[in-house]
N, C-alpha and C positions, 0 to 999 in steps of 0.2 A: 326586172328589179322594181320592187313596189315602194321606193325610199327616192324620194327624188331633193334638191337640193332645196332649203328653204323649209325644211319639216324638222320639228320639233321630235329629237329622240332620246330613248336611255340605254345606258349599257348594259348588258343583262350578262355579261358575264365577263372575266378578265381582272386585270389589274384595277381597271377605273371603275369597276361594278357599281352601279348606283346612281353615277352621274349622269346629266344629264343635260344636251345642246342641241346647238342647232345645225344642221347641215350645210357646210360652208361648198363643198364640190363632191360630184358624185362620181363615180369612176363604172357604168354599168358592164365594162366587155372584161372589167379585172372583177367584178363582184365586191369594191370596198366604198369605202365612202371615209369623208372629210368632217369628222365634228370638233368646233369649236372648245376649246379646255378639256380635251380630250386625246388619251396618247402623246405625249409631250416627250419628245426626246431631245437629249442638249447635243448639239453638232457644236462640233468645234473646227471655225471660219481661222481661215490663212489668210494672213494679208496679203493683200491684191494689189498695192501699190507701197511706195518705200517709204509715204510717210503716215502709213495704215495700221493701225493696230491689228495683231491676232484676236480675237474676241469669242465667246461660247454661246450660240445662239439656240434659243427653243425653238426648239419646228413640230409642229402638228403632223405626226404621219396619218397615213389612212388607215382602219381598220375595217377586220370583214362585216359585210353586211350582215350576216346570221348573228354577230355579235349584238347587233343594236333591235331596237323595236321602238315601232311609231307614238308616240304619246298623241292621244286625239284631245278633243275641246275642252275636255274636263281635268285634265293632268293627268287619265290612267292610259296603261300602257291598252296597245291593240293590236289586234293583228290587222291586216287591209284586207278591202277583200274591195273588186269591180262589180260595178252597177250601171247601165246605160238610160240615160234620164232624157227620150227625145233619140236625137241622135249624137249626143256625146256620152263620155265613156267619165262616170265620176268616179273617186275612189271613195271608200268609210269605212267606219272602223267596223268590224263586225259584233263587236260584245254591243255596243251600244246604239250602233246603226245610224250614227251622228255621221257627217259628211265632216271630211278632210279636206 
């Protein structure tokens, strides 16, 4: 999975098409990932103790990876692509060959 946590991405398709965050947890063995104001469903919480309210809470689910794409330095979307600089393994975008 070329999406790791901490990267800047958009939705490129779905309900939230357009928007755009940042990756709070990444999930690579399910293929989803965790963005920030993104996928918002309201759960509805039981109180847990007798002097607890019932309450309707927002929860960020994960959505698939194929759904989203890397935004690199410039704000445009990209695809990734590896490059071995020495002996480490860097990631960049491919259109513009800017490093991630």
């Amino acid at each position: 999975m070329k999406i790791k946590k901490g990267d800047n991405v958009m939705v490129i398709s779905g309900k939230d098409r357009g928007k755009t965050g940042k990756v709070l947890r990444a999930y690579p063995s399910e293929s989803k990932v965790i963005v920030e104001g993104v996928n918002i469903l309201k759960k509805h919480q039981r109180p847990t103790k007798s002097n607890q309210r019932g309450q309707i809470v927002d929860k960020t689910m994960p959505i698939h990876v194929s759904k989203v794409m890397i935004i690199d330095g410039k704000g445009n979307r990209a695809r990734v692509g590896y490059r071995t600089v020495g002996d480490k393994k860097q990631r960049f975008a491919r259109t513009t060959g800017s490093e991630i």
